[in-house]
FILOPA-23381 format. One record per residue (C-alpha): x, y, z; residue in three letters. Coordinates in steps of 0.02 Angstrom, whole numbers, plus 50000, padded with zeros to 5 digits. Layout:
residues N
XYZALA...
END
This chain:
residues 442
495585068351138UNK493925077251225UNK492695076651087UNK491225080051202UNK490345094951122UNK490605088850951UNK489535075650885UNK490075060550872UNK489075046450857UNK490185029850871UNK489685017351004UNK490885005051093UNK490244993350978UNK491034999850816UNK492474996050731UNK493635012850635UNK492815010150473UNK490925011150550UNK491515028750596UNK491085045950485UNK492795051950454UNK492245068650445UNK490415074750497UNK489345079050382UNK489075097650439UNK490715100050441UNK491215092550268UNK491285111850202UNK492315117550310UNK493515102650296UNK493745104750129UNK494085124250134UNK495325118950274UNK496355105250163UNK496435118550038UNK497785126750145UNK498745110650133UNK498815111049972UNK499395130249981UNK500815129150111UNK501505113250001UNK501895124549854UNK502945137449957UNK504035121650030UNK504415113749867UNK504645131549777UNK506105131149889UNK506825112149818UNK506945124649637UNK507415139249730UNK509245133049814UNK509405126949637UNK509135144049556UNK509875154449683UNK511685143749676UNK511545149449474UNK510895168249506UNK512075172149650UNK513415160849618UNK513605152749798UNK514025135949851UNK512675120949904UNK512915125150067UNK512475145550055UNK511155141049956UNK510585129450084UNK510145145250182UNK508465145550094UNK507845130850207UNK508685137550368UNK507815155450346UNK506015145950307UNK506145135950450UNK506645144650572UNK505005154850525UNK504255138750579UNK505075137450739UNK504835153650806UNK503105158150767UNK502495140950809UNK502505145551000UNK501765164050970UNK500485157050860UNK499685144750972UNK499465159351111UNK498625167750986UNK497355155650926UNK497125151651136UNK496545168451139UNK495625170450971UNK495255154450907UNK495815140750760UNK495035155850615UNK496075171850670UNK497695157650639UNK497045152750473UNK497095173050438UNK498255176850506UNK499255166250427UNK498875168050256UNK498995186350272UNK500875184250317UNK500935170350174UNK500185183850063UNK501565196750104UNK503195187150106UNK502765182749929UNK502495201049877UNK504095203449926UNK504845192249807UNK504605207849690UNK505805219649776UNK507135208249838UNK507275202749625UNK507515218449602UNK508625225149730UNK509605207949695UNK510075204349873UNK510135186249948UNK509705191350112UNK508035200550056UNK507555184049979UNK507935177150157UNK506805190150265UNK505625187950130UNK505565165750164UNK505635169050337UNK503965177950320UNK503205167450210UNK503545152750353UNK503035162950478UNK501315162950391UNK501395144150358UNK501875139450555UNK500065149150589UNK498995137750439UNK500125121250515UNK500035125950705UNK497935126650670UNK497545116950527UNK498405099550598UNK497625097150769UNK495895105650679UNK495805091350575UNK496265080650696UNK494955085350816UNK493715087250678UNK492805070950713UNK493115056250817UNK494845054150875UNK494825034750821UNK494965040650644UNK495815055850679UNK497765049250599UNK496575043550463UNK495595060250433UNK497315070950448UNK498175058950316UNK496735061050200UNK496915081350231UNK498845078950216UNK498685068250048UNK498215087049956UNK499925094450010UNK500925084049879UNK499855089649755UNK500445108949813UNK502095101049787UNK502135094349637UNK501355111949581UNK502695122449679UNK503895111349588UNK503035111049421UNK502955132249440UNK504885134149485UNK505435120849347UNK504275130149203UNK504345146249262UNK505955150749372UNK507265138349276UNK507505147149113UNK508755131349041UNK510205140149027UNK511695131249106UNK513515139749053UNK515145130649041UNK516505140949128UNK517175145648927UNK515135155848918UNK515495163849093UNK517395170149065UNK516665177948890UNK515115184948974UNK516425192249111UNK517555198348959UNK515975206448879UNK515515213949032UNK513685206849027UNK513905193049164UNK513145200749291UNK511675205749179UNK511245187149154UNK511205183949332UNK510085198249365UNK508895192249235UNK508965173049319UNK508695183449497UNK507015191349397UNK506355176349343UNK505735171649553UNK504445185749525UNK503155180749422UNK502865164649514UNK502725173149679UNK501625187149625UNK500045174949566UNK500455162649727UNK500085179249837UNK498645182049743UNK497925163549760UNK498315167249976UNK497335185149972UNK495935176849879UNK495825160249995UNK496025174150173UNK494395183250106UNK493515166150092UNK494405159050255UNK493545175650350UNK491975173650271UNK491605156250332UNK490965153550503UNK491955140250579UNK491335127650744UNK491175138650895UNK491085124250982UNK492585117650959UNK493635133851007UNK492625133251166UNK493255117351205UNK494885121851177UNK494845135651286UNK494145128051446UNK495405124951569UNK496845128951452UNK497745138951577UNK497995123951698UNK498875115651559UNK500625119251517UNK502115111551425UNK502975103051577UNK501285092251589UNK501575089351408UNK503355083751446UNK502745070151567UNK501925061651418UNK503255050151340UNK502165047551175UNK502135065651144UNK504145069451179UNK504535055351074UNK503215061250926UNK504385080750945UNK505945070850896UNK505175060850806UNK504425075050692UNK506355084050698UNK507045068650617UNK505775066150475UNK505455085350435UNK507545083750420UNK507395069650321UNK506265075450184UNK506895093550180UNK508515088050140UNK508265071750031UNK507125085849917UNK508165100749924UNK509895092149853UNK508885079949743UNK509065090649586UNK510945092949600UNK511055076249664UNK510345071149471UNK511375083349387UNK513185079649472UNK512865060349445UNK511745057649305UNK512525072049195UNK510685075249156UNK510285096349123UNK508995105249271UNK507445104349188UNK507585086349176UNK508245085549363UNK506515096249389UNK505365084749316UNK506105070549387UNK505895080149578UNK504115082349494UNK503845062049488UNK504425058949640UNK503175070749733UNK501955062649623UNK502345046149703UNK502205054449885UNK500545060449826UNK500065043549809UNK500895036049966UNK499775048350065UNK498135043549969UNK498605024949985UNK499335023450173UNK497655033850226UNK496525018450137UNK497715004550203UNK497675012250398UNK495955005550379UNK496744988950416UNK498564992750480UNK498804998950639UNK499675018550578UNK501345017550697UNK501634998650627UNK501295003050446UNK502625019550487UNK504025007650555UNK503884996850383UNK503865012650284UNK505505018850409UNK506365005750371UNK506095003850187UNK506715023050174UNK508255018950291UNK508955006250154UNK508345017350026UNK509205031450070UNK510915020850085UNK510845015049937UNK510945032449872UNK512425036749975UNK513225019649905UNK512675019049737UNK512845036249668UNK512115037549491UNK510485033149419UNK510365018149551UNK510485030349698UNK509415043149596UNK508075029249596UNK508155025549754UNK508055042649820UNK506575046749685UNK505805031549799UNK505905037749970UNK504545050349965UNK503165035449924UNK503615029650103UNK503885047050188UNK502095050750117UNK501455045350291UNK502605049050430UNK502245068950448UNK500185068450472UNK500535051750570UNK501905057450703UNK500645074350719UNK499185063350751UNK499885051350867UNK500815065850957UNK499425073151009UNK498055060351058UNK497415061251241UNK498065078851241UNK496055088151262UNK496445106351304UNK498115105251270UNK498155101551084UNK498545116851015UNK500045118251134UNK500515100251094UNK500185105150907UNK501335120750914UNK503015110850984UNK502715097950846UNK502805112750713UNK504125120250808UNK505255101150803UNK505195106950589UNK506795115950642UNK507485098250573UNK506955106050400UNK508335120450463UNK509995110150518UNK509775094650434UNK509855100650240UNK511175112450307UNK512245096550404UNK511975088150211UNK512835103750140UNK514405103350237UNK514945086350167UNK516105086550012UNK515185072649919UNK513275074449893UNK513055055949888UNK514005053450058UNK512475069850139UNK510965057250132UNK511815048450267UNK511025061250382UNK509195057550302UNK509755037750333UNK510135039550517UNK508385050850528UNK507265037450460UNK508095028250603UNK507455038950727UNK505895036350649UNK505855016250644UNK506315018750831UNK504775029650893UNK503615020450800UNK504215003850887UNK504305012551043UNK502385020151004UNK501635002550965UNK502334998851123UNK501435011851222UNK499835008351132UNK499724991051209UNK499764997351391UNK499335017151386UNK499185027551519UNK497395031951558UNK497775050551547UNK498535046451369UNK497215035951279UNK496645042851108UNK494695045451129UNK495045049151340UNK493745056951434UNK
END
C-alpha cells in the first residue's frame, strides 16, 4: 500500500518489530476506531442467542430460524458496494456515521417488531442493523490497515480485531442473561398451555424479552456517533485515497490473483464461523442434554478462547509469517470440525468449543493480505471483501437443511479447506510477487 503522505518512519534497514504499529498521533483515533469492533461484535453474536430464542418464541424449525443470519448478511452484501462509493466521495468519517446511525436505528426497531410479534419485522429490522455494520467494516478494516506502515499492517488490524470477541462474548453474555428467560417446556407444558388458552401469551412474553437488550445497545451506538463526529480524523489519508480513484476499478482488482483468492477466501471463513456459532447452542442441547443457559455460557467460553487466539496470533505474527501461521490454524480447525460431525456429544462439543481459538485469526488476516499493494483502490478492494460475508448468509442456512446437526459442520469442515488452500497458495505468491502487488509498493 501507498503510505506516502502518512508518516512513516521505517528504513530498509528494519525488521517488523522496529516498526510503530500505530503512530503516535494517531493512537487516539485508533483506539476510538477499535471501539467499533468491539460494537459490531455484539450485534453478530446477539444473533448466535437470537436463532435460539426465536425457534422457542415463534415456534419454527432450525432452518427458519436460520433466516436471522441470511437477513443480517445480506445487509452486508449489499451495502458493502454502496458504502465504499460513499466514503470515495466523503471520506472514511461520514462511513463511521453513517453507519452507526443505521446501527442505531435497526436496534430501535427491536421495540416495535416485539410488539407487533412478526418474524419478518425482526428480519427488516437485522437487515438494517447490517446495513450499518457493512459501513463501520467497509471503513474501519482497510483504515486500520492503512493506519501506519503496511509491514505491520495484518499485525495492527489483528490487534484492532482482537476487541471484537470481547463484543462477542458481551452480545452473547446480554442474550444468555437477558433474552433466555430458562424456561424450556416439555410437549405435556405446551398441550396444557394450548388447553388453557395461554400458549400464545408465553410466546409473546419470550418475543418481549429481545427489547431491553436492543434498546441500551442503540443507546451505546448514538452515544459513540456523537463522539465519532466530534473527532477530526487524518485528512491526509482520505486525500490519498481519493487521488486517482476513478482510474481504478474492480476488473483491475480482478487481475490480482492474491486479492480474488482473499474474496473466497473471506466467503469460506465468514461461512465457517457464522455457522459453527449459530447451531453451537442447539448443537449442546440435542447431544449433551444440557438446558440453554448452560449451552449459552458454554458459547460464552468459547468466544472467550477466540478472544485470546486474536490477542495471541497478533504477538506470535511477530515471528510467523501471518498466511503460514493461518494454514496451521486451517488445518487444525478442518480436523476439529470433523470430529464434531463424527463424534457427536461432549467430544464433538469440545471440539467445536475449540475451533474459534484458531478462527481467531483468519478474518483480519485474509482482509489484510487481500488488500496489500492495492493504494487507491483499498476501499474498493475493502468493500468486495465485506461483500464475500454473504458466506455468513448461505452457509448457516446449507447447515440447516441437513437432518442431523452433527452431520451440518461438514460444510464449516470443507470451508476451513478453502482456507488451508489460499493461504498455501498466498505464501506462494509472497515468494515471487508481482511488483504492482507488493505490500509497502510505491
Amino acid at each position: 500500500m501507498t503510505h506516502s503522505s502518512l508518516p512513516v518512519t521505517s528504513t530498509t534497514r528494519q525488521t517488523d518489530g522496529d516498526v510503530p504499529l500505530v503512530p503516535g498521533q494517531y493512537k487516539v483515533i485508533f483506539a476510538l476506531v477499535t471501539t467499533l469492533f468491539f460494537l459490531w461484535g455484539i450485534a453478530n453474536n446477539l444473533n448466535d442467542v437470537l436463532i435460539r430464542q426465536f425457534m422457542k418464541s415463534f415456534s419454527m424449525t432450525r432452518f427458519e430460524a436460520g433466516l436471522v443470519q441470511f437477513a443480517f448478511y445480506l445487509g452486508y452484501f449489499f451495502l458493502a458496494m454502496p458504502a465504499a462509493l460513499v466514503m470515495r466521495r466523503l471520506g472514511y468519517k461520514s462511513g463511521f456515521v453513517i453507519g452507526l446511525c443505521l446501527y442505531s436505528v435497526g436496534a430501535v426497531l427491536f421495540w416495535p417488531a416485539a410488539e407487533v410479534g412478526r418474524y419478518s419485522f425482526f428480519l427488516v429490522a437485522l437487515f438494517i442493523i447490517a446495513s450499518g455494520l457493512s459501513f463501520l467494516e467497509t471503513a474501519s478494516n482497510p483504515f486500520i490497515a492503512q493506519l501506519g506502515d503496511s509491514r505491520t499492517a495484518a499485525r495492527r488490524l489483528n490487534l484492532a480485531q482482537a476487541f471484537n470477541p470481547l463484543g462477542s462474548i458481551t452480545g452473547v453474555l446480554m442474550g444468555t442473561i437477558f433474552i433466555f428467560s430458562g424456561v424450556e417446556l416439555n410437549s405435556h407444558q405446551v398441550a396444557d398451555l394450548q388447553a388453557r388458552h395461554v400458549y400464545q401469551a408465553y410466546l409473546h412474553s419470550e418475543t418481549l424479552r429481545v427489547i431491553a437488550p436492543y434498546l441500551v445497545l442503540a443507546g451505546v451506538t448514538l452515544t459513540m456517533m456523537v463522539l465519532i463526529a466530534a473527532t477530526c480524523f487524518p485528512a491526509s489519508l482520505a486525500a490519498e485515497e481519493d487521488r486517482g480513484s476513478g482510474s481504478h476499478r474492480a476488473p483491475d482488482l480482478l487481475r490480482r490473483p492474491h486479492f480474488v483468492m482473499a474474496v473466497l477466501a473471506q466467503f469460506a471463513y465468514v461461512g465457517a464461523q457464522v455457522g459453527t456459532w449459530s447451531y453451537l447452542i442447539p448443537y449442546i442441547q440435542t447431544y449433551t442434554g444440557e438446558p440453554e443457559k448452560f449451552a449459552g455460557y458454554c458459547l460464552t467460553g468459547s468466544l472467550v478462547l477466540f478472544g485470546v487466539g486474536r490477542f495471541f496470533s497478533a504477538w506470535l505474527m511477530r515471528f510467523v509469517q501471518p498466511s503460514r501461521l493461518m494454514a496451521i490454524y486451517a488445518v487444525i480447525n478442518t480436523l476439529l470440525a470433523a470430529i464434531g460431525v463424527l463424534s457427536p456429544g461432549w467430544i464433538g462439543a469440545a471440539a467445536l468449543l475449540l475451533t474459534s481459538f484458531f478462527m481467531s485469526l483468519m478474518f483480519p488476516t485474509i482482509f489484510a493480505q487481500g488488500i496489500r499493494g492495492l493504494g487507491e483502490t483499498a476501499k474498493l478492494g475493502g468493500s468486495l471483501i465485506v461483500m464475500a460475508i454473504i458466506g455468513g448468509a448461505l452457509l448457516p442456512l446449507a447447515m440447516g437443511r441437513f437432518g442431523s446437526l452433527a452431520i451440518g459442520y461438514i460444510v464449516p469442515a470443507l470451508a476451513y479447506v478453502v482456507i488451508a488452500l489460499y493461504s498455501i497458495a498466498d505464501m506462494r505468491l509472497l515468494r515471487s510477487p508481482e511488483p504492482s502487488s507488493l505490500a509497502g509498493g510505491a
